[in-house]
Backbone of each chain as ProteinMPNN parsed JSONL, in Angstrom:
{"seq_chain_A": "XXXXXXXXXXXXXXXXXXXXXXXXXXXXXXXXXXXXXXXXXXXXXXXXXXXXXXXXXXXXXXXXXXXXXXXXXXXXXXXXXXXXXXXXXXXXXXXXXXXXXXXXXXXXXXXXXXXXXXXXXXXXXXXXXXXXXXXXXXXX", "coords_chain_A": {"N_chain_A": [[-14.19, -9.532, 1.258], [-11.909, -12.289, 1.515], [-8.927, -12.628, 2.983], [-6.001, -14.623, 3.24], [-3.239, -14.921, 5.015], [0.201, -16.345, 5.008], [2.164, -18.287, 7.292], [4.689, -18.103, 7.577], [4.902, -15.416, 6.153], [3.226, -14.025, 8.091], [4.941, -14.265, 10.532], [7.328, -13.025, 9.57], [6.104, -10.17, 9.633], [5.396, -10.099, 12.061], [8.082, -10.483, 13.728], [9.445, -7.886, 12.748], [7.827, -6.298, 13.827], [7.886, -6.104, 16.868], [10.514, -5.835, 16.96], [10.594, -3.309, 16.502], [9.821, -2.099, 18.719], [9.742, 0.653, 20.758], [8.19, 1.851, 18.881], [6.055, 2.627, 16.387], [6.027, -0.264, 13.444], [6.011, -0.653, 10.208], [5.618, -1.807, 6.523], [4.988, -3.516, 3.781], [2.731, -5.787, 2.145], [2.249, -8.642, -0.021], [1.863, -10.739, -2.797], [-0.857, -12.819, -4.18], [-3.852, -12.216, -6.128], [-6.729, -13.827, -5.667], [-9.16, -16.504, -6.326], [-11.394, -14.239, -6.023], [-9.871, -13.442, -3.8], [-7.628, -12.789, -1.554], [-4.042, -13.739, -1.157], [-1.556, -13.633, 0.573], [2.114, -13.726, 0.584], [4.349, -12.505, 1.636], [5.88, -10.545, 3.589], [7.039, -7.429, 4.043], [9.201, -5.885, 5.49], [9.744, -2.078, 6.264], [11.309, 1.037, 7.289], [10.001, 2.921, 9.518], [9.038, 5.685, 8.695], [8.241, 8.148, 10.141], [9.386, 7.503, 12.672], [7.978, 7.068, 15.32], [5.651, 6.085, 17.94], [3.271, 6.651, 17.58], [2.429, 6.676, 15.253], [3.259, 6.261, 11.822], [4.41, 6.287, 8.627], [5.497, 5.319, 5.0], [8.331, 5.857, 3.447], [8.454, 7.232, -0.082], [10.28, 6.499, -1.839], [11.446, 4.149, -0.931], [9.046, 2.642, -0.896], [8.634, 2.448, -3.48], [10.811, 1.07, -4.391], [10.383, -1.283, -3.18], [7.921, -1.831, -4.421], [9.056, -2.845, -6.754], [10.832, -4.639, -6.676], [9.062, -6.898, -5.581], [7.544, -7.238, -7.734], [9.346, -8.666, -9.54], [9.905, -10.347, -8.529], [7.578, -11.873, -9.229], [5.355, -11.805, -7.293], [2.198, -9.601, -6.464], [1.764, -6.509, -5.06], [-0.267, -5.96, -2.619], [-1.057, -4.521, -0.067], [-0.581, -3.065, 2.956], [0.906, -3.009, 6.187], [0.916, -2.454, 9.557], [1.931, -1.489, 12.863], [0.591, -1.196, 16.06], [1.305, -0.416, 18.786], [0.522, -0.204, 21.354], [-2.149, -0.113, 21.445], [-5.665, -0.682, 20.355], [-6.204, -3.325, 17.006], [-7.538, -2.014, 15.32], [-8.256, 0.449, 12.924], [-7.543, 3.988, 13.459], [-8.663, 7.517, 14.098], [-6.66, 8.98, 12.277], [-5.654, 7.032, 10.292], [-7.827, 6.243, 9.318], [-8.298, 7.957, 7.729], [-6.414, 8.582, 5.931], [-5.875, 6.492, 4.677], [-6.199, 5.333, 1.701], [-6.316, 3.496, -0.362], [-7.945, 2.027, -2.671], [-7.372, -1.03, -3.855], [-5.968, -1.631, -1.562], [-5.084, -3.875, 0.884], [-5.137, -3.161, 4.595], [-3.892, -3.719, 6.951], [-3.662, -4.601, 10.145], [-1.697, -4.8, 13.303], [-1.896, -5.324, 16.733], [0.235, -4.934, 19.583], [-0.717, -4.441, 21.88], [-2.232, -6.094, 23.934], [-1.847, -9.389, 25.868], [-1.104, -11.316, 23.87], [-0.495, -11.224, 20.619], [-2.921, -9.337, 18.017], [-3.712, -9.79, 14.79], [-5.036, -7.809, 12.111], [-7.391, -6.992, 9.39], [-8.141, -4.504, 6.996], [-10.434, -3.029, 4.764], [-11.319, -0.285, 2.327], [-14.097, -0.13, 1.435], [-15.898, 1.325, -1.541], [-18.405, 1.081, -2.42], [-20.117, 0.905, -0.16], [-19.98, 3.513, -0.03], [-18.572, 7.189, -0.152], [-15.046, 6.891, 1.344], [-16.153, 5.085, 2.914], [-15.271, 2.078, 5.464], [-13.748, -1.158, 6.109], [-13.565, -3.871, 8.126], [-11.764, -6.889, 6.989], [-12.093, -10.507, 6.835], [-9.613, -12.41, 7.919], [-7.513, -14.861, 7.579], [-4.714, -17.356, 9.297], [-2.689, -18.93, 7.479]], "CA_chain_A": [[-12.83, -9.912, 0.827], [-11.028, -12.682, 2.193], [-7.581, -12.979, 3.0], [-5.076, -15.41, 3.973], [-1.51, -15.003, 4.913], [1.18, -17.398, 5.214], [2.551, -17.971, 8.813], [6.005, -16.937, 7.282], [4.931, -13.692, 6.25], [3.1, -13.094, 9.709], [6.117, -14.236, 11.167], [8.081, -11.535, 9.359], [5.56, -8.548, 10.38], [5.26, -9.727, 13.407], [8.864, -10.145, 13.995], [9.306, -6.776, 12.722], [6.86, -5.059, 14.878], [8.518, -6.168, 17.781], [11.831, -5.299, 16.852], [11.21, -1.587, 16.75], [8.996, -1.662, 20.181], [8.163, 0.781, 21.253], [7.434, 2.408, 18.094], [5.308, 1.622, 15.667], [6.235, -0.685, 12.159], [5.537, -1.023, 8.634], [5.995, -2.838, 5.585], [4.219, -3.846, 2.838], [2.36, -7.442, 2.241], [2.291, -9.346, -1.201], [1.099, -12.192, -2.886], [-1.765, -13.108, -5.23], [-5.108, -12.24, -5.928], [-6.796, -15.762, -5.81], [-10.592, -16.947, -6.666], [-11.639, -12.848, -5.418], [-9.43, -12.965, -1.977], [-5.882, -12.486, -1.435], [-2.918, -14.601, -0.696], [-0.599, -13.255, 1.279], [2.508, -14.906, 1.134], [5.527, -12.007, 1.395], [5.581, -9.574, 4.038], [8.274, -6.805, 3.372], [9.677, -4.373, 6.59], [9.731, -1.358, 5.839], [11.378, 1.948, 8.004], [8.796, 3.84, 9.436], [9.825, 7.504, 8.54], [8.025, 8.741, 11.101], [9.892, 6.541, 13.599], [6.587, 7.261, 16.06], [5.243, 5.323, 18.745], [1.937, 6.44, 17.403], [2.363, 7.629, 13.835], [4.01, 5.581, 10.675], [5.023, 6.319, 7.506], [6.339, 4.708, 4.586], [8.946, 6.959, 2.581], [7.754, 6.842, -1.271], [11.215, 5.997, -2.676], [11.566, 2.748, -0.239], [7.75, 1.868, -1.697], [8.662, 2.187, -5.206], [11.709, -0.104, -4.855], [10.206, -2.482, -2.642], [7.195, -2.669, -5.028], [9.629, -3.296, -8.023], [11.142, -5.754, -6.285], [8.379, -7.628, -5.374], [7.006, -7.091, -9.239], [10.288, -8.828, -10.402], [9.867, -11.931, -8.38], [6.071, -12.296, -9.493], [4.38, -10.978, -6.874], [1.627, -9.035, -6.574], [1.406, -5.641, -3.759], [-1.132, -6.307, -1.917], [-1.637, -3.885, 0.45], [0.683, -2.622, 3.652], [0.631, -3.595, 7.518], [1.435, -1.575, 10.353], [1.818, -1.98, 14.171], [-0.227, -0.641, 17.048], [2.317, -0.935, 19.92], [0.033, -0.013, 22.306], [-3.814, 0.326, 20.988], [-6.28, -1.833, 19.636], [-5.881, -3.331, 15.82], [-8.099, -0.832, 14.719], [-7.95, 2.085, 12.648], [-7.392, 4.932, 14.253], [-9.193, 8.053, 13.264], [-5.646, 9.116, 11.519], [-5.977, 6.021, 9.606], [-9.54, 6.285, 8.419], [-8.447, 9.542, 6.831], [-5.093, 8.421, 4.875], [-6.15, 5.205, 3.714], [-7.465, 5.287, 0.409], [-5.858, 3.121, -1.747], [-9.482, 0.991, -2.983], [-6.995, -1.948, -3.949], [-4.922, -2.462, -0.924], [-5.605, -3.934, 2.37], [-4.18, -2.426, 5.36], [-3.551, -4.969, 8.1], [-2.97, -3.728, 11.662], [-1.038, -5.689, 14.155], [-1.84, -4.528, 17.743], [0.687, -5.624, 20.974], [-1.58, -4.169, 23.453], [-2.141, -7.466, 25.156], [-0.746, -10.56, 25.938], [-0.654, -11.913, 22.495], [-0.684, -10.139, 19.148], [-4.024, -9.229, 17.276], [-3.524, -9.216, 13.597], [-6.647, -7.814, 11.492], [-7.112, -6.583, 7.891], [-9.154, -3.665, 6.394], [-10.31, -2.4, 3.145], [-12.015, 0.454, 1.636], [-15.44, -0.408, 0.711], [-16.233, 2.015, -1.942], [-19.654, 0.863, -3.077], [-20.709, 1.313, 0.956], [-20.543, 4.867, 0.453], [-17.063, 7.45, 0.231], [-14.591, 6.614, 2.753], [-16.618, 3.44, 3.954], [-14.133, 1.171, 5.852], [-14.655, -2.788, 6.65], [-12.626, -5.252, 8.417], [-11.797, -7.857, 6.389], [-11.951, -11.763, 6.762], [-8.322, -12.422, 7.864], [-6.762, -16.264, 8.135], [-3.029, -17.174, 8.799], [-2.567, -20.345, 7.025]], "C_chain_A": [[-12.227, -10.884, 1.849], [-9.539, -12.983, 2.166], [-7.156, -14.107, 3.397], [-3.497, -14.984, 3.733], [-0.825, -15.895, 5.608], [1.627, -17.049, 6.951], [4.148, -17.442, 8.442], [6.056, -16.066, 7.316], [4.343, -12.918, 7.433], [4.378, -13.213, 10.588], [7.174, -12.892, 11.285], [7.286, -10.753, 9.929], [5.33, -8.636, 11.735], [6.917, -9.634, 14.604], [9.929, -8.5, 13.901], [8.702, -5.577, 13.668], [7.784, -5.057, 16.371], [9.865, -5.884, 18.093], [11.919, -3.97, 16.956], [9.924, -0.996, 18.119], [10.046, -0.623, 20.537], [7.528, 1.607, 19.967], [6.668, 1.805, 16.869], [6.023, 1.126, 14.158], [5.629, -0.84, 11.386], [5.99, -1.446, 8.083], [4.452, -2.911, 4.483], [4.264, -5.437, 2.552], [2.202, -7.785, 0.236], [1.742, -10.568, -1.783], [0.451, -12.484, -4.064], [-2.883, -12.664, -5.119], [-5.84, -13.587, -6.225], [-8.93, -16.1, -5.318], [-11.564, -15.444, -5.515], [-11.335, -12.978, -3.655], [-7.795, -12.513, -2.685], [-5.077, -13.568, -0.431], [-1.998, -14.274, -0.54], [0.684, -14.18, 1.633], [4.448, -14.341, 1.531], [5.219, -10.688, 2.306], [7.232, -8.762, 3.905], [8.43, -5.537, 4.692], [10.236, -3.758, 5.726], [10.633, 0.103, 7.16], [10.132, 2.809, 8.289], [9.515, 4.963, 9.473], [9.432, 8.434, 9.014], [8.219, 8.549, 12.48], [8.936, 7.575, 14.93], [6.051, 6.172, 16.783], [3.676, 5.644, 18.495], [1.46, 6.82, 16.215], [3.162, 6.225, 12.958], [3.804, 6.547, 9.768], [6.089, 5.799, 6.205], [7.369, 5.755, 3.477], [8.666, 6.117, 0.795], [9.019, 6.036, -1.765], [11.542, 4.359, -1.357], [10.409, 2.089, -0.699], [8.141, 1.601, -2.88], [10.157, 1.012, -5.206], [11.201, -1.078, -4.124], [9.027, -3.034, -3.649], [8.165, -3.261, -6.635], [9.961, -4.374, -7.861], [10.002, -6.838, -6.182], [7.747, -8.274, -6.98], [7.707, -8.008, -9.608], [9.955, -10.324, -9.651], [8.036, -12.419, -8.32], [5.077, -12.342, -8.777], [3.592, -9.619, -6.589], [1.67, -7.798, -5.273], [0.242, -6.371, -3.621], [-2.051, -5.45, -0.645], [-0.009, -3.693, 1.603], [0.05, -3.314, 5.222], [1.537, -2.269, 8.533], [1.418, -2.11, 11.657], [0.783, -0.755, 15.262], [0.586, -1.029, 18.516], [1.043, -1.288, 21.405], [-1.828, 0.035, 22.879], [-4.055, -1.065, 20.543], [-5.883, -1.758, 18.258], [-7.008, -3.153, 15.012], [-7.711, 0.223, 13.845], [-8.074, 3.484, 13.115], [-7.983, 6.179, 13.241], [-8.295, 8.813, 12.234], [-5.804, 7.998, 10.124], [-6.634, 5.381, 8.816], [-9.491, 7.39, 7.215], [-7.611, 9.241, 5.742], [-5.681, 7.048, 4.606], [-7.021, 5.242, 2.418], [-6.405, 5.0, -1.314], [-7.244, 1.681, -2.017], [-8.96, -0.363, -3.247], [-6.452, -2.561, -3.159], [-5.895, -2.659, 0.486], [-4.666, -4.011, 3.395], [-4.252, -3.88, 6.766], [-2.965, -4.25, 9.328], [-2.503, -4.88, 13.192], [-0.775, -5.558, 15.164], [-0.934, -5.783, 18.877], [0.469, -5.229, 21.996], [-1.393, -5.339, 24.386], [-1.739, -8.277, 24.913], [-0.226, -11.529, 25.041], [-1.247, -11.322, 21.531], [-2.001, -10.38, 18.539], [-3.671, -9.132, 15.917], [-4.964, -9.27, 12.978], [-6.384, -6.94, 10.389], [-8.517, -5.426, 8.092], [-9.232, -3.359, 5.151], [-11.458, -1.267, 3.136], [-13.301, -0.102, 0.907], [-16.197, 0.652, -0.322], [-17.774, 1.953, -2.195], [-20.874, 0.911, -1.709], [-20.508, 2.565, 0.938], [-18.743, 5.602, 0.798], [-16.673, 7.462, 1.416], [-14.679, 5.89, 3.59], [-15.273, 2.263, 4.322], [-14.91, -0.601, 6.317], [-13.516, -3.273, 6.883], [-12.871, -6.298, 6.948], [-11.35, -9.417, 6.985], [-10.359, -12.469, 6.694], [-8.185, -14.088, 8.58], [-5.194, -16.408, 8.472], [-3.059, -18.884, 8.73], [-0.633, -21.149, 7.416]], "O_chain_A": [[-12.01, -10.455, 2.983], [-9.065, -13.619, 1.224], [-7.99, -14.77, 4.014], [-2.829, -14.8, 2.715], [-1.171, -16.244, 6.737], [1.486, -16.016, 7.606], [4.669, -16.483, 9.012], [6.807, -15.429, 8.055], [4.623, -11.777, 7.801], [4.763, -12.274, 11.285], [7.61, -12.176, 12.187], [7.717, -10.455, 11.043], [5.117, -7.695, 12.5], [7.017, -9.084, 15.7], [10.805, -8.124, 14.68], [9.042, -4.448, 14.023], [8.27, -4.024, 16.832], [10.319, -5.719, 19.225], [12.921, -3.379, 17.358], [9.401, 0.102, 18.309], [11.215, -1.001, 20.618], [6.366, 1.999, 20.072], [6.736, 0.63, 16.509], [6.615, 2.037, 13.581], [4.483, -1.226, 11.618], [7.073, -1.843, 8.513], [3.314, -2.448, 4.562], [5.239, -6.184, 2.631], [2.052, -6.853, -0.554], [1.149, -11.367, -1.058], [1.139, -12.428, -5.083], [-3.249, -12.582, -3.947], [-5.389, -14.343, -7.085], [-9.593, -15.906, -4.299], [-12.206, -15.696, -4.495], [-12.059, -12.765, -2.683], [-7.235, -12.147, -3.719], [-5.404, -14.036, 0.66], [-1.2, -14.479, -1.455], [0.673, -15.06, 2.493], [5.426, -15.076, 1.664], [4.431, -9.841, 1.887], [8.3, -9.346, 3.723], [7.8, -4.48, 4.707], [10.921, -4.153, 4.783], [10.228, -0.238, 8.272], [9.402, 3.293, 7.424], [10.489, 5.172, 10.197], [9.854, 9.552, 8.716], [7.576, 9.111, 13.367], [9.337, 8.676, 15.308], [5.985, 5.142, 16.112], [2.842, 4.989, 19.12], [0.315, 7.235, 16.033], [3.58, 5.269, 13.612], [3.126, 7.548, 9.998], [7.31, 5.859, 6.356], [6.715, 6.41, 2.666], [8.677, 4.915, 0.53], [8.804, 4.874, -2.11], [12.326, 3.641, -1.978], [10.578, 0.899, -0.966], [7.984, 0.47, -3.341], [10.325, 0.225, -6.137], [11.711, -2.129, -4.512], [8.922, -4.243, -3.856], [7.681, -4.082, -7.414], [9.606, -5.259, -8.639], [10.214, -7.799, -6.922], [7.561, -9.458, -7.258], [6.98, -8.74, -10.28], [9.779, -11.33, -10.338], [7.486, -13.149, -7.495], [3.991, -12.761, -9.178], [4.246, -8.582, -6.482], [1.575, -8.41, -4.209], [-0.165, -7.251, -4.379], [-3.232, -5.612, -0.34], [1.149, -3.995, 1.315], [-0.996, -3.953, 5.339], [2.446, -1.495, 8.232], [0.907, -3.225, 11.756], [0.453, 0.386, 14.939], [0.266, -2.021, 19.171], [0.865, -2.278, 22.115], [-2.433, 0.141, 23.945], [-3.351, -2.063, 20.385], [-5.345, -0.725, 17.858], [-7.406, -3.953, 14.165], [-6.725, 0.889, 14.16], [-9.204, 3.939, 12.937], [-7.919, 6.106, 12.014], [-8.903, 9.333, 11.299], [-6.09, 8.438, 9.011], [-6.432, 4.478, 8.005], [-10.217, 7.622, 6.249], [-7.973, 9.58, 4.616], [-5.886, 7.274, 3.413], [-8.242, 5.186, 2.273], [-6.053, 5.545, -2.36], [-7.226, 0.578, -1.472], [-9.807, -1.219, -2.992], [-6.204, -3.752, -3.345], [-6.854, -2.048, 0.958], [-3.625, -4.665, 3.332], [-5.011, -4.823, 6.989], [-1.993, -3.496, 9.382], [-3.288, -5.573, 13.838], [0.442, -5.557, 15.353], [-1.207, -6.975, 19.017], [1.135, -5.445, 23.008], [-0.61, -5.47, 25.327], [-1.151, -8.381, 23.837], [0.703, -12.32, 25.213], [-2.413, -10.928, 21.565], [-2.348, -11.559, 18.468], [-3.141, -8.031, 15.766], [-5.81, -10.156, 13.102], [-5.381, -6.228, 10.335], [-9.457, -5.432, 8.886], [-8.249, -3.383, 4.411], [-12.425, -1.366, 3.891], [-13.255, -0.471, -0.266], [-17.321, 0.909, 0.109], [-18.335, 3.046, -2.128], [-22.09, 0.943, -1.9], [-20.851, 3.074, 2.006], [-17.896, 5.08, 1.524], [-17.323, 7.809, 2.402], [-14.005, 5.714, 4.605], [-14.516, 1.767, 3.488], [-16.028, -0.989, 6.658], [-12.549, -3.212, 6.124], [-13.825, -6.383, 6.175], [-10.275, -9.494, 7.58], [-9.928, -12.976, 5.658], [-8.588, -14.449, 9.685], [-4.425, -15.608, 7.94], [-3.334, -19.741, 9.57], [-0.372, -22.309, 7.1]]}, "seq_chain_B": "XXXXXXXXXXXXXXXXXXXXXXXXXXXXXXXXXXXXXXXXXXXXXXXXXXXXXXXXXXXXXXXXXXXX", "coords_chain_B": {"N_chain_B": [[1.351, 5.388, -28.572], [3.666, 3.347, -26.487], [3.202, 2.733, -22.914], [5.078, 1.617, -19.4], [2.976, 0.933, -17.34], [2.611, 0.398, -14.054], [4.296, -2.041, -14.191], [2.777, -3.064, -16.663], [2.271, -3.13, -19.739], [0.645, -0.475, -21.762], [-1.297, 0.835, -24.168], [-1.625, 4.273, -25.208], [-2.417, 7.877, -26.324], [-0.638, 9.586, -28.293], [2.357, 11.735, -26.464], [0.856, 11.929, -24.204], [-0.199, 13.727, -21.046], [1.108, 13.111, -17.081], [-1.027, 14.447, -15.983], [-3.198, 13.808, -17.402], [-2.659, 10.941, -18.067], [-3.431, 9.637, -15.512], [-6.448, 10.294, -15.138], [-6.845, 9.036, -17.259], [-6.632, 6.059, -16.655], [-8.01, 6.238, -14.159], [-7.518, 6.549, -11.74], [-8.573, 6.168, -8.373], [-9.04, 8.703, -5.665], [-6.608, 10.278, -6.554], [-5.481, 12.857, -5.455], [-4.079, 11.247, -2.925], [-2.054, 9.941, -3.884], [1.5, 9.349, -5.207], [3.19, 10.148, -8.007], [5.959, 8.044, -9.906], [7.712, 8.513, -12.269], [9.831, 6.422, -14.657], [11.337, 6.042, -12.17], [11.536, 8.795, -11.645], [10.474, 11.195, -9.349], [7.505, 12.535, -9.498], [6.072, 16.192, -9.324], [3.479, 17.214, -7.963], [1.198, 15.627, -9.294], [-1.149, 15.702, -9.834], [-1.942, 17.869, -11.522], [-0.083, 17.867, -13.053], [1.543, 19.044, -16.66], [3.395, 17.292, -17.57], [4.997, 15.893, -20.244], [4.606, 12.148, -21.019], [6.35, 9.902, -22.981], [7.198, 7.59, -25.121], [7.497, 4.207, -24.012], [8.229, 4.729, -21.193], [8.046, 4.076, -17.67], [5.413, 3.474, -15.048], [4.616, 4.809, -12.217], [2.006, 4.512, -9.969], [1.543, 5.585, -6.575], [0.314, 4.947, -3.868], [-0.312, 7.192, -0.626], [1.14, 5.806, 2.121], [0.516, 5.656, 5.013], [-0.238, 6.723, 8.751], [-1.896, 7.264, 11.631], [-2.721, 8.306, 14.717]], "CA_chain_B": [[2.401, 5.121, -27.922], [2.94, 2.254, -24.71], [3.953, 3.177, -21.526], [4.357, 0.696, -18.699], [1.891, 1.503, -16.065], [2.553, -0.541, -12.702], [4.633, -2.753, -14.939], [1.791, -3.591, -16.93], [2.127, -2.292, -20.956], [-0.542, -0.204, -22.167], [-0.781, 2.043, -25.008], [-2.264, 5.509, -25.236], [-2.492, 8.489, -27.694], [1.163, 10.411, -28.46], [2.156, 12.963, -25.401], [-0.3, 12.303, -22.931], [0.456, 14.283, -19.164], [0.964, 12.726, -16.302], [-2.54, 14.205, -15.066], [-3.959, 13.149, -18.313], [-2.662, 9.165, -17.506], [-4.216, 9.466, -13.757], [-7.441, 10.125, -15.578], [-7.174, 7.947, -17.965], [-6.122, 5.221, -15.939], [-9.259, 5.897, -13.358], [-7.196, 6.659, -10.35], [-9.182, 6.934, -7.155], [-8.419, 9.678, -5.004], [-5.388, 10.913, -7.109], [-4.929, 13.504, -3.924], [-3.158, 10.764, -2.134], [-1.227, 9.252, -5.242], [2.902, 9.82, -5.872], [3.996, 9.321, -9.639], [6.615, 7.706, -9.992], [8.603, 7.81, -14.392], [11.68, 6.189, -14.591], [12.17, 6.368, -11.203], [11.837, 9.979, -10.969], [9.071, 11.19, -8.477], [6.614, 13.694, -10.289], [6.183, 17.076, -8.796], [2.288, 17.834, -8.018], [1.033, 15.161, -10.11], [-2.73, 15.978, -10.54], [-1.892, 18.622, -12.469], [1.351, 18.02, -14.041], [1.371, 18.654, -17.737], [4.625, 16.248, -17.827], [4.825, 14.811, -21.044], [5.119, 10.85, -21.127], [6.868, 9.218, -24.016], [7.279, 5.624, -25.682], [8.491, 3.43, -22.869], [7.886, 5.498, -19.57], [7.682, 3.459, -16.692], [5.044, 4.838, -14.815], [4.077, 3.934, -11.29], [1.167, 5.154, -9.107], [2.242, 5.174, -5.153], [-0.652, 5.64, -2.806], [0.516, 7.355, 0.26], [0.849, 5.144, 3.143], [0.991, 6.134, 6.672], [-0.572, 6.643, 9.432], [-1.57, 7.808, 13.426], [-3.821, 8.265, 16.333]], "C_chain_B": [[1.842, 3.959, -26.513], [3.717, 2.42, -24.23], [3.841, 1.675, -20.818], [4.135, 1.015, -17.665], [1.96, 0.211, -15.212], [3.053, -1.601, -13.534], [4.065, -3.607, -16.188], [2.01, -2.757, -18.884], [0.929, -2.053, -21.323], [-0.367, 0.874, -23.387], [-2.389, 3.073, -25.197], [-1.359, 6.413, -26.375], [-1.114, 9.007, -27.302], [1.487, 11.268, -27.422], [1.225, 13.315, -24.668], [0.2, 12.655, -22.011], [0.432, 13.366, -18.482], [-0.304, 13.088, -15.926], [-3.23, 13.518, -16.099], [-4.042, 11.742, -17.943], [-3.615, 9.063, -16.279], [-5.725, 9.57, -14.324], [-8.155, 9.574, -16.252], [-7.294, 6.581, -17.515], [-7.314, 4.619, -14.826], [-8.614, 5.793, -12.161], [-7.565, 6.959, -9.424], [-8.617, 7.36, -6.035], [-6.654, 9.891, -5.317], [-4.931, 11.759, -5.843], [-3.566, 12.569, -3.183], [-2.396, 10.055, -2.683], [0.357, 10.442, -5.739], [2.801, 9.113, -7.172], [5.107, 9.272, -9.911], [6.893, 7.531, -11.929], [9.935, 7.776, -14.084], [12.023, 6.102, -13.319], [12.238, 7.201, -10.573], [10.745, 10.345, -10.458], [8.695, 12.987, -9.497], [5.953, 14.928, -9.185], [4.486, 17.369, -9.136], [1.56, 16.665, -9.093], [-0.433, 15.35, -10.649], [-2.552, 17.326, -11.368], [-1.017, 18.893, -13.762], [1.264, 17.469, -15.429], [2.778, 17.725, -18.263], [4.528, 15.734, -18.76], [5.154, 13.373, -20.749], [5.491, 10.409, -22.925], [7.038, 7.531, -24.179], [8.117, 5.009, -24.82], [8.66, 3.76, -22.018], [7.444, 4.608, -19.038], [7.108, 4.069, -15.627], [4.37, 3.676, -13.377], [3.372, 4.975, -10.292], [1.321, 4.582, -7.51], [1.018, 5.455, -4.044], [0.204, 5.904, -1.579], [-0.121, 6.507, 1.211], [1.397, 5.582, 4.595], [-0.28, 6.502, 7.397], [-0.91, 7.122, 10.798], [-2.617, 7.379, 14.182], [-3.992, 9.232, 16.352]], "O_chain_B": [[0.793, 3.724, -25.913], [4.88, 2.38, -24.633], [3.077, 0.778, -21.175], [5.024, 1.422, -16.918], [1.466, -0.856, -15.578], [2.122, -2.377, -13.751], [4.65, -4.579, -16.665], [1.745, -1.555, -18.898], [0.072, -2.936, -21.341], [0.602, 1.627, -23.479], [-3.585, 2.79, -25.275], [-0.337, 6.139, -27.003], [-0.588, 8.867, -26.198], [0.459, 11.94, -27.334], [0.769, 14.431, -24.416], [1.246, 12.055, -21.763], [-0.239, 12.441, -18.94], [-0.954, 12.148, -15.468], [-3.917, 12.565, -15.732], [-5.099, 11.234, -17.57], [-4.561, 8.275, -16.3], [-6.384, 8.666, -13.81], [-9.377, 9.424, -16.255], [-8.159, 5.91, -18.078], [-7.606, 3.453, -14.562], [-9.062, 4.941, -11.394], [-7.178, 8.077, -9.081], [-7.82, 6.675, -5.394], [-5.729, 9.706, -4.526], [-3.979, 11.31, -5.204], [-2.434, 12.998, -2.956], [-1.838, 9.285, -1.901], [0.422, 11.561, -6.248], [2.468, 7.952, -7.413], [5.623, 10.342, -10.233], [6.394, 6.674, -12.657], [10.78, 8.516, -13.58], [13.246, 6.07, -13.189], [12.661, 7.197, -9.417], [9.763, 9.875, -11.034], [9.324, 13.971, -9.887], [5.333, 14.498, -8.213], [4.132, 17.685, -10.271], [1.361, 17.332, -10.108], [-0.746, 15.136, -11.82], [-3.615, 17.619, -11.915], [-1.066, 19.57, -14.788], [1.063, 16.293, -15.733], [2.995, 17.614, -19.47], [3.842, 14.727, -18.586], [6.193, 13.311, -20.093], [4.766, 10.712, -23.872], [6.976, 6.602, -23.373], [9.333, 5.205, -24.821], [9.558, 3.085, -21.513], [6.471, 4.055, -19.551], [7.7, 4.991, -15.065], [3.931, 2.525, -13.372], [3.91, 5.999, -9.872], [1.239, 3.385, -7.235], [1.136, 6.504, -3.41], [1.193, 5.216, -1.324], [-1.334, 6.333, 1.334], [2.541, 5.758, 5.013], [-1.328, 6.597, 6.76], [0.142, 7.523, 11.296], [-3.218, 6.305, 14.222], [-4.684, 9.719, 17.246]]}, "name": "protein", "num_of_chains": 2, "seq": "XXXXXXXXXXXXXXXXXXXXXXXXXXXXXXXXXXXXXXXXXXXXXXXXXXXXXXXXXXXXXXXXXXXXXXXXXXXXXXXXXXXXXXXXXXXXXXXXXXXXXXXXXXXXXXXXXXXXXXXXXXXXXXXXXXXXXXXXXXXXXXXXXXXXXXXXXXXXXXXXXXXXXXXXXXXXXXXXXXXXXXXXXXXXXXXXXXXXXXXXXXXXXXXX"}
């Protein structure tokens, strides 16, 4: 799977992430599906509702209106993004366990070091249940 | 009858459940799936014989979150 996301919408998640240092952020990403990738071109902060420096959460009723919203101006979900304040932009073995939506791709946005990592994942079902894979991430 | 599923119209047989749709539908790992009709969040949804009716807006929520 490859992605691309707009430097706007990294802008937003990454201006986001940094806004609620030291804990970690979320949101949900948007866009298109486009010749079998994704086009990322709407990133959406979100409260983490587990306001956690090593935990997230998105509360369901803030998902369901943010995906309506997004629905209404003709884009597509896409998947969600999170921060890693402090870790690599990895999945964490928390992370490996709750992820399992086969359509979305999770994007992790670590400020460990001196400049931000952003990296995508998806669910590889056809590698076997629970199989995880980076994915092929650009920012156009 | 047509519901709209993830805004999407589809039609299915008269008084299908909410678990019935999730099965019909081909939802993987229902476990970690909120249902969202109308708006209103569905209580237990892999099992819930909830009727749906003509024009239910019906939205599947994977849970998202996260740790270390």
């Amino acid at each position: 799977m490859r992605i691309s996301i707009t430097r706007e919408a990294y802008g937003t998640l990454l201006g986001w992430a940094r806004q609620n240092l030291p804990l970690e952020a979320c949101g949900l990403v948007a866009g298109r599906l486009a010749d079998g990738g994704k086009e990322i071109t709407r990133a959406v902060p979100l409260a983490n509702a587990q306001a956690s420096r090593e935990r997230f959460g998105i509360d369901p009723r803030e998902q369901l209106a943010a995906v309506k919203a997004l629905r209404s101006e003709g884009l597509a979900p896409l998947g969600n993004f999170h921060s890693h304040p402090e870790t690599p932009a990895r999945p964490s073995g928390e992370d490996l366990k709750l992820f399992r939506d086969p359509a979305a791709s999770y994007l992790i946005l670590s400020l460990a070091g001196p400049e931000p990592v952003l990296k995508a994942f998806g669910l590889t079902p056809s590698a076997g249940e629970g199989a995880f894979a980076e994915e092929e991430l650009e920012i156009i | 009858m047509d519901l709209f599923v993830a805004g999407e119209r589809k039609s299915f047989g008269d008084g299908i459940t909410v678990a019935e749709l999730l099965a019909l539908e081909n939802v993987a790992n229902p476990e970690y799936v909120t249902v969202a009709v109308n708006d209103e969040f569905v209580d237990s949804p892999l099992g819930s014989e909830r009727p749906l009716a003509e024009g239910d807006r019906v939205e599947f929520l994977y849970f998202m979150g996260g740790g270390i």
